[in-house]
C-alpha positions in Angstrom: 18.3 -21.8 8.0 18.8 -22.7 4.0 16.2 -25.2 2.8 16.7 -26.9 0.1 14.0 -26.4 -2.2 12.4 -27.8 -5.7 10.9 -25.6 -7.9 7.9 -26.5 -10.8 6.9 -24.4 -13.4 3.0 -25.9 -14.1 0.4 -24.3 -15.8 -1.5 -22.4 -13.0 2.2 -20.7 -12.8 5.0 -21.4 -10.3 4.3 -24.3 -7.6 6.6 -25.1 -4.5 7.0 -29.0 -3.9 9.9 -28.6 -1.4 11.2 -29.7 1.4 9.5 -30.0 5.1 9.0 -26.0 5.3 7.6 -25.6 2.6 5.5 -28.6 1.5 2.4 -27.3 -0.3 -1.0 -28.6 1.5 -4.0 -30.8 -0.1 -6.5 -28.8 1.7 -5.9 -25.9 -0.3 -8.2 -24.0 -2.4 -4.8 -22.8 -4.5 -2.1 -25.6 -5.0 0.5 -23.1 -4.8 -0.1 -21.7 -1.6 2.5 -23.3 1.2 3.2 -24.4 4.7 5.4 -22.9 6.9 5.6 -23.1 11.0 3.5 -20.8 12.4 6.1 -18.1 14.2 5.8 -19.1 17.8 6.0 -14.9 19.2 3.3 -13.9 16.8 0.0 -13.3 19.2 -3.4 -13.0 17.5 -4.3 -10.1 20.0 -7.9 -9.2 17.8 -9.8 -10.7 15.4 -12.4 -7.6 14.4 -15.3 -8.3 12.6 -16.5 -6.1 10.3 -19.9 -4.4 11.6 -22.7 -6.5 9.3 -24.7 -3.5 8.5 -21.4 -2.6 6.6 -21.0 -5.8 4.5 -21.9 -6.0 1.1 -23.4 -9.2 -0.8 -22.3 -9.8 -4.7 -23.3 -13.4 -5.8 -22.6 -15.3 -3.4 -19.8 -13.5 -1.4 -20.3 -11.3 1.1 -17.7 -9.1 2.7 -16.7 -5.8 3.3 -14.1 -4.3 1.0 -10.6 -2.2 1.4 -9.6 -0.9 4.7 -8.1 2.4 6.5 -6.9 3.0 9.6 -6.4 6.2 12.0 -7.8 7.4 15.4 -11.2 8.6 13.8 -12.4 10.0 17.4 -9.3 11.4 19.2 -9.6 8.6 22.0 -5.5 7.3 21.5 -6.9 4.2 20.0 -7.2 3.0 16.0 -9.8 2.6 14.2 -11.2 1.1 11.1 -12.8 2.4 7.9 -14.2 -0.1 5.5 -15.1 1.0 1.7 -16.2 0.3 -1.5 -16.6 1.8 -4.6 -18.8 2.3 -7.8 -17.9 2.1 -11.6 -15.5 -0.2 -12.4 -14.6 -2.0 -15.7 -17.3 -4.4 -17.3 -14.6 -7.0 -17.3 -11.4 -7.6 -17.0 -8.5 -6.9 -14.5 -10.3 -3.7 -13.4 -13.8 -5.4 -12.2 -15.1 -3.7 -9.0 -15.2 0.1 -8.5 -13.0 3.4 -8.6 -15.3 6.0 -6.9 -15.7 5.7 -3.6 -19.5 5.2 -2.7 -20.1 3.5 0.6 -17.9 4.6 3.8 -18.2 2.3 7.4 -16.6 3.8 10.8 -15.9 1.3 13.6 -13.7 1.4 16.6 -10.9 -1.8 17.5 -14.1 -3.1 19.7 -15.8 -3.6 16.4 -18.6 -1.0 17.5 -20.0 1.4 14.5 -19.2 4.8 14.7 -21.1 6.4 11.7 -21.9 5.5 8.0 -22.0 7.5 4.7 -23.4 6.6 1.3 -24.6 2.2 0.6 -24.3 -0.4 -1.8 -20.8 0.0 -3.3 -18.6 -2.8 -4.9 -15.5 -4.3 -4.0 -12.6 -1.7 -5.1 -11.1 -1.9 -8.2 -7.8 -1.5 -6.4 -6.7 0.7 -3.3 -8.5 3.4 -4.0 -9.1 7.1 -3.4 -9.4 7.3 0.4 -7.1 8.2 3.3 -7.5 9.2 7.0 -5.2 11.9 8.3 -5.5 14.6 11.0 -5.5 17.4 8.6 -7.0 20.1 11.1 -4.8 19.7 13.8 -7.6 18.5 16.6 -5.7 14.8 17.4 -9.0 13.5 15.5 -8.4 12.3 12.2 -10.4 13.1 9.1 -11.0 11.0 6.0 -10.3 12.6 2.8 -11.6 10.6 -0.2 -13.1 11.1 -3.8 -17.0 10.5 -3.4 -19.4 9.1 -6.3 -22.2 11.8 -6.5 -24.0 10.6 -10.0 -25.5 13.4 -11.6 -28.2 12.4 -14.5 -27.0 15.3 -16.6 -23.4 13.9 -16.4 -22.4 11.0 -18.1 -19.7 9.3 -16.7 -18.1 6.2 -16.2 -15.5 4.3 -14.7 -13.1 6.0 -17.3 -14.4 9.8 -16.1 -14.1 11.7 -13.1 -16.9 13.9 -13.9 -19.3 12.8 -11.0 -16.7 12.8 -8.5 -16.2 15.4 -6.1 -13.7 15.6 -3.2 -14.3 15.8 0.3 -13.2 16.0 4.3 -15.3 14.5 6.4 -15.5 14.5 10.1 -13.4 11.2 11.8 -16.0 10.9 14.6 -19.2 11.8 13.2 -18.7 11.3 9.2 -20.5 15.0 8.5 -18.7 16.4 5.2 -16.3 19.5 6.4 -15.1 20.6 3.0 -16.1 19.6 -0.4 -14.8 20.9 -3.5 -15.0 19.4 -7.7 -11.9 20.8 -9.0 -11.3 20.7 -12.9 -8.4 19.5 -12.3 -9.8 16.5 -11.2 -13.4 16.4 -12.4 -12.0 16.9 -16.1 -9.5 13.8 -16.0 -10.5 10.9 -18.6 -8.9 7.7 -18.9 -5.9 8.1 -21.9 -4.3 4.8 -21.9 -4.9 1.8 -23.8 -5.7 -0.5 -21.9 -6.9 1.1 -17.8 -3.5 0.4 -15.9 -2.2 4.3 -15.3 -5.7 5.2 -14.6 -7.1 2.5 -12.4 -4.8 3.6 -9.7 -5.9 6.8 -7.5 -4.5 7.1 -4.2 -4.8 9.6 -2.3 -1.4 10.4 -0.7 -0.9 12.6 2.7 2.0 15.4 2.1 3.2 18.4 2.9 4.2 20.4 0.1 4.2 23.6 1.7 6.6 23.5 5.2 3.4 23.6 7.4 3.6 22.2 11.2 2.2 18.6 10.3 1.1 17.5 6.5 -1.7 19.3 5.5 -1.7 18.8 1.7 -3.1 16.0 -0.3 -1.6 14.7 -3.7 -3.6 12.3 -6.3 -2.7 10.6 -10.0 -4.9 10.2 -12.1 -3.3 8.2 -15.6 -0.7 11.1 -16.7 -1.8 13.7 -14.3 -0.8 14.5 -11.0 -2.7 16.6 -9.1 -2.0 18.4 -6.0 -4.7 19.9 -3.3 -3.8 22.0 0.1 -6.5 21.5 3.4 -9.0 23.6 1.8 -9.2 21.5 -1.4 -8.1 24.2 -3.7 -5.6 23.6 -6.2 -1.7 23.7 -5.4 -0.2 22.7 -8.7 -1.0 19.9 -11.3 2.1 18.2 -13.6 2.0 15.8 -16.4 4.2 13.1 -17.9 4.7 12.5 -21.5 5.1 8.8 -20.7 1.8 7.0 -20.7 2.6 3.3 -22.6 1.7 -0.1 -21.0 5.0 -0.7 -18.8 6.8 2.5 -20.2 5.1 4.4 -17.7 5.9 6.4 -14.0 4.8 4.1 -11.0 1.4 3.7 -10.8 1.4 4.6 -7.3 4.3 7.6 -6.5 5.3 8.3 -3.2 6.3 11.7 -0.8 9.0 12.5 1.1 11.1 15.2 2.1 14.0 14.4 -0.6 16.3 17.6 -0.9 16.1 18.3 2.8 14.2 21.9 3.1 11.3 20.8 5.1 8.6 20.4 2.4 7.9 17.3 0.6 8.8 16.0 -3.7 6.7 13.3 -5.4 8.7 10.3 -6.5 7.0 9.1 -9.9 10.3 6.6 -10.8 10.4 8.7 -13.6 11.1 11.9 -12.3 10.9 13.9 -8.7 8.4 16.8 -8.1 9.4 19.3 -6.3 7.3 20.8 -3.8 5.9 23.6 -5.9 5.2 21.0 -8.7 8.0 21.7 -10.7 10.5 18.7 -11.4 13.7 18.0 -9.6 14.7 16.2 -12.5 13.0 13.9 -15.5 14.7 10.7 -16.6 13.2 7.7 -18.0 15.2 4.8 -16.3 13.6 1.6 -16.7 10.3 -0.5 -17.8 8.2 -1.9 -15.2 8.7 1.3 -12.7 5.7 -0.6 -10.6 7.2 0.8 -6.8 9.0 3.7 -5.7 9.9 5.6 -2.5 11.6 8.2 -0.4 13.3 7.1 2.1 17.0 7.0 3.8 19.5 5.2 1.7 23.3 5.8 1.8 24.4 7.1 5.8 21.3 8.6 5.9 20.9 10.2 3.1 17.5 10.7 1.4 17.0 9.1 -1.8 14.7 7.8 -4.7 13.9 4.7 -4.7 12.8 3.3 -8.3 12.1 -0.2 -9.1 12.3 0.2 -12.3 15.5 -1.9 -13.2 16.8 -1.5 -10.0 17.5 2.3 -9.1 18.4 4.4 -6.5 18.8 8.1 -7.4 19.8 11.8 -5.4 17.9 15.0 -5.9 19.2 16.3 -8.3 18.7 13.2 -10.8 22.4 11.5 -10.8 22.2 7.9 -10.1 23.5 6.1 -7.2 22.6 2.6 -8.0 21.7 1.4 -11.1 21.4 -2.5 -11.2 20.0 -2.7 -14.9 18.2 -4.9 -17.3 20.3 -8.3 -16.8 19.8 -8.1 -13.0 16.2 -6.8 -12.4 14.4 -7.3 -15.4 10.7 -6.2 -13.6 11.1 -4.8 -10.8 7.7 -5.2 -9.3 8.2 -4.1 -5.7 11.0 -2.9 -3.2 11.3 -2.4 0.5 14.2 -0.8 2.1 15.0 -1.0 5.5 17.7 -2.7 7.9 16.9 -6.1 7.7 20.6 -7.7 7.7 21.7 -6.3 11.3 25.3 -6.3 9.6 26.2 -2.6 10.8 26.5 -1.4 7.1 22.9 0.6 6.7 19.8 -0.5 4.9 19.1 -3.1 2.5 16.4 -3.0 -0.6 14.8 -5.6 -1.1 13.5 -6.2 -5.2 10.7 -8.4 -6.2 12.8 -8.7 -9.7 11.3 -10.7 -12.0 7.5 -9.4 -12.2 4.5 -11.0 -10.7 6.6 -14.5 -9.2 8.2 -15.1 -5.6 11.8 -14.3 -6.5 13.6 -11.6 -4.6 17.3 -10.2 -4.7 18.6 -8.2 -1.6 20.7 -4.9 -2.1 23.4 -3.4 0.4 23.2 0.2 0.6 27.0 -0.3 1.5 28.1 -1.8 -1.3 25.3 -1.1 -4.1 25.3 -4.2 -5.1 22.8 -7.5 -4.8 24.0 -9.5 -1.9 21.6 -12.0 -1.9 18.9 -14.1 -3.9 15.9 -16.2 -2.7 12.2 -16.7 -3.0 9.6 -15.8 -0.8 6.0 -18.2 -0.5 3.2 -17.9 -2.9 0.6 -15.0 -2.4 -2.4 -14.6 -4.8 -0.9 -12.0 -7.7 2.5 -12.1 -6.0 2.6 -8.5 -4.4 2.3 -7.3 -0.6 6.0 -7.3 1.0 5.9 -4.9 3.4 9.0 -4.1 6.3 8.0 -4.9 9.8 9.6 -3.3 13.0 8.5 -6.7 14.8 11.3 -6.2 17.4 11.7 -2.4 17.9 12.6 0.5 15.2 16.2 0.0 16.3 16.2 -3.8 15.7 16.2 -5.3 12.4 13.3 -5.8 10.2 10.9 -8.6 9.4 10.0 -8.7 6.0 5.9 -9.5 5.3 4.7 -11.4 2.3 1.7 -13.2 2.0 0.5 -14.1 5.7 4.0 -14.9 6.6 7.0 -13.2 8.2 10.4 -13.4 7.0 13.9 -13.3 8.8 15.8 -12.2 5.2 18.8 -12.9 7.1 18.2 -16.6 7.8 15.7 -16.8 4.2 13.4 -18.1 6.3 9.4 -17.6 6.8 6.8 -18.6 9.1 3.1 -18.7 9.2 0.8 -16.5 11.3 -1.4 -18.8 13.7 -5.0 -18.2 13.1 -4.7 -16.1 9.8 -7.3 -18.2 7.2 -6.1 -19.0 3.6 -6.7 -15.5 1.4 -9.4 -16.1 -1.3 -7.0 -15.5 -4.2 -8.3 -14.3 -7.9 -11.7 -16.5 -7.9 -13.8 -13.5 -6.5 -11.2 -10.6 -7.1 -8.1 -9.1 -8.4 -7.6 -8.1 -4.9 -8.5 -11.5 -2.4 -5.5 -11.8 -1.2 -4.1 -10.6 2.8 -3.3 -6.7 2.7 -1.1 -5.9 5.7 -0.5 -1.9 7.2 2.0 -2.2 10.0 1.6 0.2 13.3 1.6 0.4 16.8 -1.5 -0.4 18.3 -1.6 -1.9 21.4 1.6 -2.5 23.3 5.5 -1.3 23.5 7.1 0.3 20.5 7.1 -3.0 18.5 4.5 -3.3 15.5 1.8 -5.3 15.2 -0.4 -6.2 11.9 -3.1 -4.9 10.9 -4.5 -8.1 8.1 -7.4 -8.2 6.1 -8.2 -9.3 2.6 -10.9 -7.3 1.0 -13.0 -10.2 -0.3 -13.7 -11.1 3.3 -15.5 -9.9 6.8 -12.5 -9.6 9.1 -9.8 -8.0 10.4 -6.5 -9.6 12.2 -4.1 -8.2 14.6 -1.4 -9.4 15.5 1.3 -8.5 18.0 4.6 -9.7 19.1 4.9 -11.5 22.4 5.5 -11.2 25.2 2.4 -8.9 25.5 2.3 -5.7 27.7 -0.1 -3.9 27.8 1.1 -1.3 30.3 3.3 -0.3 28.3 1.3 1.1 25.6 1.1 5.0 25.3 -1.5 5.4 22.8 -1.7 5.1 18.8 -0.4 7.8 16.8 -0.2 7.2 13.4 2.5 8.0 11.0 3.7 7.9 7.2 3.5 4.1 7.5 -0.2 4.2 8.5 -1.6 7.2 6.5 0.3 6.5 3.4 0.3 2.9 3.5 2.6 0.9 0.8 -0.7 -1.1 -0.2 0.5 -2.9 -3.7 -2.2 -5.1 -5.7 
């Protein structure tokens, strides 16, 4: 279905004023946010509250903060972690906190499990914390940066000083392993104005052929750092380009790109091999804000680099280069099968920045096939694939609390889900989605939260069966998730 739709430029930004499915309600809090029909097979299986002993009161919000999620005990079933960090920036885009200081366990029931550290502010973005089975005992672990202040140190949000890195135990929270490496621990903020350093994700790999992933990878502003399952020191690598928008993506990704069983790092601006040595170094466009390894061309793994539109081999040589004209920013890109045309994968490119406009490209052809725009969402980021109907049917595509049929351009609401609280508490308040198989056949279901609030959503597709659920195990998409802010 094509709507016809009307499009206003106003000061708050860009405001949809169309037609039926997208007419933007009074009720509101953010003019700009639409609605749609809510998707009629979307079920609202859970609705988990966030444990109150693990919520957190600044002014007058209270909430919890950023999620993760893994089978913490070993019992086939997800659960949650909640987090927040200290030191953040006094103002600014980067309010909140970058060291994780506060950790809160809790099972799909909504029961506690266990709880480290207190207090804690709202991340600054997704931060330094992931939940992996990195010991090979079907129970996962979290592996996060932890705030430890020391009063001969001084540190702040722009030093890692007072940070040390640690394993901790999935069902009891005891630390396993903890190590400061100077690696890490001697990193300062370089760049002018906090964007390269404000992002430090923690990233599950396997850099050195192992059974399962067992190594851990981390950026911190022009540094990449890279730790094996004992926390010692595998290899660091820096980049020469640090600038405002000139810069590698500020969150890289892993993946197995050159086929010999160990995983590279995608930065946009290079690829890493697995040894830390680069594949190849190329700087191919401003705005490289999302990247990825994944299957491109019959199969074929390649770099994908938003950075004016680019898809690359191992070895550096282009494959698709759209350019300036046709992606001047590209802020975010998703590739998967979402056409169901028989002629591979399609990328999908949030082109222009920050805004709702999206171009699809065939992995066929190269080329962008289609243009449209996707609903309002508080800073415009988010888009995630969805295996809604099966990984051999064709994706959904998630933005904002809705899911999209890119084939028809057409979006519907999620029953149930409350309006996101946007940029008047936080940079981050709006709906973070990790997709995974929770509770049911092989179809996803949604795993929702915004971090300025107390609750968690899942949502499955119907019809529901139960029976046929096997148990959760968690994958790339889970412990790696493509969390944008």
């Amino acid at each position: 279905m094509r709507m016809a739709r009307t499009f206003v430029v106003t000061s708050a930004g860009l405001m949809l004023i169309g037609i039926g499915l997208f007419a933007a309600p009074t009720e509101a809090a953010d003019p700009r946010l639409q609605h749609a029909p809510a998707r009629k097979d979307a079920l609202l299986y859970r609705k988990v509250a966030i444990p109150k002993q693990f919520l957190a009161t600044v002014g007058k919000r209270t909430f919890g903060g950023d999620i993760r999620i893994g089978d913490l005990d070993g019992d086939g079933r997800c659960d949650f972690l909640v987090y927040r960090c200290n030191h953040g920036a006094p103002s600014g885009a980067h309010v909140g906190g970058v060291k994780p200081a506060f950790l809160g366990a809790f099972d799909i029931e909504g029961k506690p499990l266990w709880q480290a550290g207190k207090g804690g502010n709202q991340p600054s973005r997704p931060m330094s914390v992931a939940i992996h089975d990195m010991l090979g005992d079907r129970a996962a672990e979290v592996i996060c940066f932890w705030h430890r202040p020391d009063p001969a140190i001084k540190a702040d949000w722009q030093s890692l000083a007072d940070v040390v890195v640690q394993i901790r135990d999935g069902r009891t929270g005891k630390v396993l392993r903890q190590a400061a490496p100077k690696a890490i621990t001697e990193r300062r903020r370089k760049d002018p104005v906090g964007a390269n350093w404000i992002h430090q994700r923690l990233l599950i790999a396997n850099f050195r052929g192992t059974n399962a992933p067992r190594d851990v990878v981390v950026k911190l502003g022009d540094t990449y750092v890279a730790l094996d399952e004992r926390l010692d020191v595998l290899w660091t690598y820096q980049t020469k380009w640090t600038r405002y928008s000139q810069c590698p993506a500020y969150i890289p990704s892993v993946g197995d790109i050159d086929g010999d069983g160990r995983d590279e790092l995608n930065g946009g601006y290079f690829v890493i091999d697995h040894d830390g040595k680069p594949l190849w170094e190329n700087k191919l466009g401003d705005n490289m804000d999302s990247v990825a390894i994944t299957e491109w061309d019959n199969g074929q793994m390649r770099a994908i680099c938003s950075g004016f539109g680019h898809v690359m081999d191992h070895r550096g040589r282009t494959i698709v280069g759209l350019g300036r004209q046709l992606v001047p920013h590209g802020q975010e890109v998703r590739v998967a099968d979402f056409l169901a045309d028989g002629k591979g994968p399609e990328m999908i490119i949030r082109y222009n920045g920050h805004k709702t406009d999206v171009c699809v490209v065939s992995s066929d052809s190269g080329t962008i096939v289609d243009r449209f725009k996707l609903n309002f969402s508080p800073t415009n980021v988010g888009m995630e694939s969805v295996f809604w109907n099966g990984p051999d049917k064709p994706a959904l595509l998630y933005n904002g609390s809705w899911l999209w049929d890119v084939k028809q351009r057409r979006g519907w609401q999620l029953p149930g889900l409350p309006p996101p609280n946007g940029n008047d508490f936080h940079r981050m308040g709006f709906h973070h989605m990790i997709p995974a198989n929770l509770c049911g056949d092989r179809r996803e279901e949604l795993v929702i939260w915004d971090p300025t609030a107390k609750d968690i959503y899942i949502y499955s597709p119907k019809p529901f069966n139960k029976s046929e659920y096997t148990g959760y195990r968690a994958g790339p998409r889970q412990y790696n998730p493509r969390l944008m802010d």
